[in-house]
N, C-alpha and C positions, 0 to 999 in steps of 0.2 A: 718167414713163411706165414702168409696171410691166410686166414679159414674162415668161409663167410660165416657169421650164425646164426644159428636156427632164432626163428622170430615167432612172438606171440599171436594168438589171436584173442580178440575182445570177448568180453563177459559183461553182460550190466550188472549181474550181479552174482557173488560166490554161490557154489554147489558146493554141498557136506558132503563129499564121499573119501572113504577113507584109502584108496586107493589111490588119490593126488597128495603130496608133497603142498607146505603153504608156504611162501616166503615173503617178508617185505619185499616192496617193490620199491625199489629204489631211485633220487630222483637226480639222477647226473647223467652222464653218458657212456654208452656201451664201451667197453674196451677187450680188444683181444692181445694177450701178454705171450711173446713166445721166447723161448732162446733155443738158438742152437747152433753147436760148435764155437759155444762163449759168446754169442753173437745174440743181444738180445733186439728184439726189433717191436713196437707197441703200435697199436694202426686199429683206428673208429671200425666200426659198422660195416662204412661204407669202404673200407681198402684204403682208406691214407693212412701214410705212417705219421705218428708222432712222437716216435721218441725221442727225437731231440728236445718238447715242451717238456717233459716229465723226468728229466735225470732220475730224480730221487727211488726210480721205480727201475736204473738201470741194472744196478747192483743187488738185488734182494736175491734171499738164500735160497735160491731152487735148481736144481739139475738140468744139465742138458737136457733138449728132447720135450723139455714142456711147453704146453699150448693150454692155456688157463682164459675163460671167460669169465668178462666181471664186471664191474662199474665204476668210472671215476668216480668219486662223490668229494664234495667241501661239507663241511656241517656249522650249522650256526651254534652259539651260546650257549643253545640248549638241547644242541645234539641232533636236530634236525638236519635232514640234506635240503642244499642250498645251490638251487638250481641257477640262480645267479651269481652266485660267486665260483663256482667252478666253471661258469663258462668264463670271466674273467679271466682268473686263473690260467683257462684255457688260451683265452685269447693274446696274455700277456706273461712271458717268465718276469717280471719286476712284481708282478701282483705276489703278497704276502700272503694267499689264502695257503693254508696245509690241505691237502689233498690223502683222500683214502683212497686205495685201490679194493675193493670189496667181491670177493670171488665167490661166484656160485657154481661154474662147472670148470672141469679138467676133460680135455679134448685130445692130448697128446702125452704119453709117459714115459719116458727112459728112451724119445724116439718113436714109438710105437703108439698109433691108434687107437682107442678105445671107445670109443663114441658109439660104438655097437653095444656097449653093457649098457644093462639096466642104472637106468639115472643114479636108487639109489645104493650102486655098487659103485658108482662114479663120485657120488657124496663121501663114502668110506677114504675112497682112494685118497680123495681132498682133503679129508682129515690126516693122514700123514704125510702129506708132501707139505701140508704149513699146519702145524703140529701147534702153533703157539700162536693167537692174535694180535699186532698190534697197529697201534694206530694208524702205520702208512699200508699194512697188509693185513688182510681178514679174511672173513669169511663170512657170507649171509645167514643168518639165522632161519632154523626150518623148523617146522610141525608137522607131525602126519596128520591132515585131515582137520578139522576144526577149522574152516576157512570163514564160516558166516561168523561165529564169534570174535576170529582173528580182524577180520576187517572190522567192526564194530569196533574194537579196540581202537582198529587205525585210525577210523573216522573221531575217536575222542579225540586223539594225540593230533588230529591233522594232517595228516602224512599222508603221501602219494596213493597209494594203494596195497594190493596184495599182486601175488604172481601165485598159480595154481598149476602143477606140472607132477604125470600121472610117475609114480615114485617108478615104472618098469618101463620108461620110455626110455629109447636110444636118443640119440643125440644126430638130429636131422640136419647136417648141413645147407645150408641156404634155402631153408623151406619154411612155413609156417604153417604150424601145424595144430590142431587141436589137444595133442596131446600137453601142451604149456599156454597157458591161457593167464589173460589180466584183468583187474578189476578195480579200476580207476576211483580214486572217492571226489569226485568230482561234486564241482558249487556249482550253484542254480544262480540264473539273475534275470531280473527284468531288466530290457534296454533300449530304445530308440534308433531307429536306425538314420543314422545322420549324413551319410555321403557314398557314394558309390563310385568304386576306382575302374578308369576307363580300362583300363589292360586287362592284366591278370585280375581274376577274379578278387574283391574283399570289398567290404562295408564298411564306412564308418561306424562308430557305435558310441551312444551317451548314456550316460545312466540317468535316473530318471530324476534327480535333480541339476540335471542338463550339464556336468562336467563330462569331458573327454573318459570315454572307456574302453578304447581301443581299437586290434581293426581283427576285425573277423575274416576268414576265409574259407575256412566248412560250412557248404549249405548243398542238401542233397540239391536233386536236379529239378524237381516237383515245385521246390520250393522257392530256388531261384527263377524257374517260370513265374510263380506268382508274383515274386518280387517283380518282376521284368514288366508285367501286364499292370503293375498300377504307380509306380515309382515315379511316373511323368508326371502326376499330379500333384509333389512336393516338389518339384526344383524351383530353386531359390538362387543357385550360382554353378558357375562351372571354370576350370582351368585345363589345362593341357593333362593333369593328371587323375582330377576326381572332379564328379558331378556333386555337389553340395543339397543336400533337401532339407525340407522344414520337419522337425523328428515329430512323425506324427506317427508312423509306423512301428509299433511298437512289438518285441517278438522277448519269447524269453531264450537263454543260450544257456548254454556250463561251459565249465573253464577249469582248470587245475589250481589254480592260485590267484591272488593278486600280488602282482609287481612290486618292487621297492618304490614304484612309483605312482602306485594304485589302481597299474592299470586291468584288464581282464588278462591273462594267462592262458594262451592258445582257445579264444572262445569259440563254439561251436552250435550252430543255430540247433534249436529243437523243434519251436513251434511258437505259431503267430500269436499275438493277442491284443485282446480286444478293449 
């Protein structure tokens, strides 16, 4: 039994009110966990099932009737989530990564729907249906309120960000809503824009001692007009898939990480420079 879920909206940056809930923000991918009538069934986001990839997640000790949301995660060395090896993982049952299932809400109890209680009656509830952490099941860590300090924290450690969710909100199936909001610790970088893909929108991009940095493809609409009106004046080569320019355009981006391979992590234009 598939249940869409409820989806964040963005923050640049945390508000201190003591009336949101703070959590790590976790950096793997969505999962929604059900069983019922012994029948358990695990499925993304987006409505695929995958629990034939996760065995190890078929068998854990919870009662009919539950419907639990939460996050894949792998964690590196030093206890980081490791955005690229859980999508391995994902991609492949031979990968050795260990995988955490990490829960932050309960959608379904003994059968019955709950998603109408206050979030944190729906925290309580979670506390006794996995009573005990461990490694392959958990549970997210929360704080009421302290968000600006909370993420400060995060941005020492490096970690994705925070999630901020009003502790009396219901649980809005398929909707996004203000009530749960995110706050990315996102890197800054200057880059070169080096190639331009004939299709689907994306950029080449170099860093500014001219190695390969990736391929972008967030760019509001203002600013790929601007792109558009001056970009003729760097081509240098072209093939069936990207136009090639001399990186003279230079714009700054964020990104979430860099790659095992150095590259930028989902970059996103901000603004030209000069």
């Amino acid at each position: 039994m598939f249940v869409s879920p409820m989806l964040l909206n963005k923050l640049e940056s945390p508000i201190d009110r003591e009336q949101f809930l703070t959590e790590l923000k976790l950096d793997g991918f969505r999962t929604i966990w059900t069983k019922f009538d012994d029948k358990v069934r695990i499925y993304t986001r987006h409505n695929n099932e995958i629990t034939s990839r996760f065995p190890e997640l078929v068998n854990l000790p919870l009662q009919n009737g539950t419907v639990l949301d939460g996050e894949i995660i792998v964690t590196d060395r030093n206890g980081k989530p490791d955005f690229e090896a859980v999508m391995e993982r994902f991609m492949s049952k031979k990968s050795e990564h260990e995988i955490s299932f990490t829960v932050f809400d309960i959608l379904y109890l003994n059968g019955e729907k709950i998603t109408h209680l206050p979030l944190i009656n729906r925290k309580e509830i979670l506390e006794n249906v996995i009573p005990e952490d461990t490694p392959l099941l958990n549970k997210v860590k929360w704080i009421e309120g302290n968000a600006i300090q909370y993420f400060e924290l995060i941005k020492q450690h490096d970690l994705e960000g925070i999630v901020q969710k009003r502790a009396d909100s219901s649980y809005q199936i398929n909707k996004r809503s203000q009530d749960w909001l995110k706050v990315i610790n996102y890197k800054y970088e200057n880059v070169y824009i080096s190639g331009l893909r004939k299709e689907d929108f994306g950029l080449l991009l170099n860093f500014e001692n001219g190695s390969y940095a990736g391929l972008l493809e967030f760019m509001a609409p203002q600013s790929r007009k601007e792109l558009y009106n001056q970009y003729k004046d760097f081509i240098l080569d072209e093939n069936d898939k990207f136009v090639y320019l001399e990186p003279k355009l230079k714009a700054k981006v964020k990104y979430r990480n860099l790659t095992k391979k150095g590259l930028l992590r989902i970059p996103s234009f901000v603004e030209w420079k000069s």
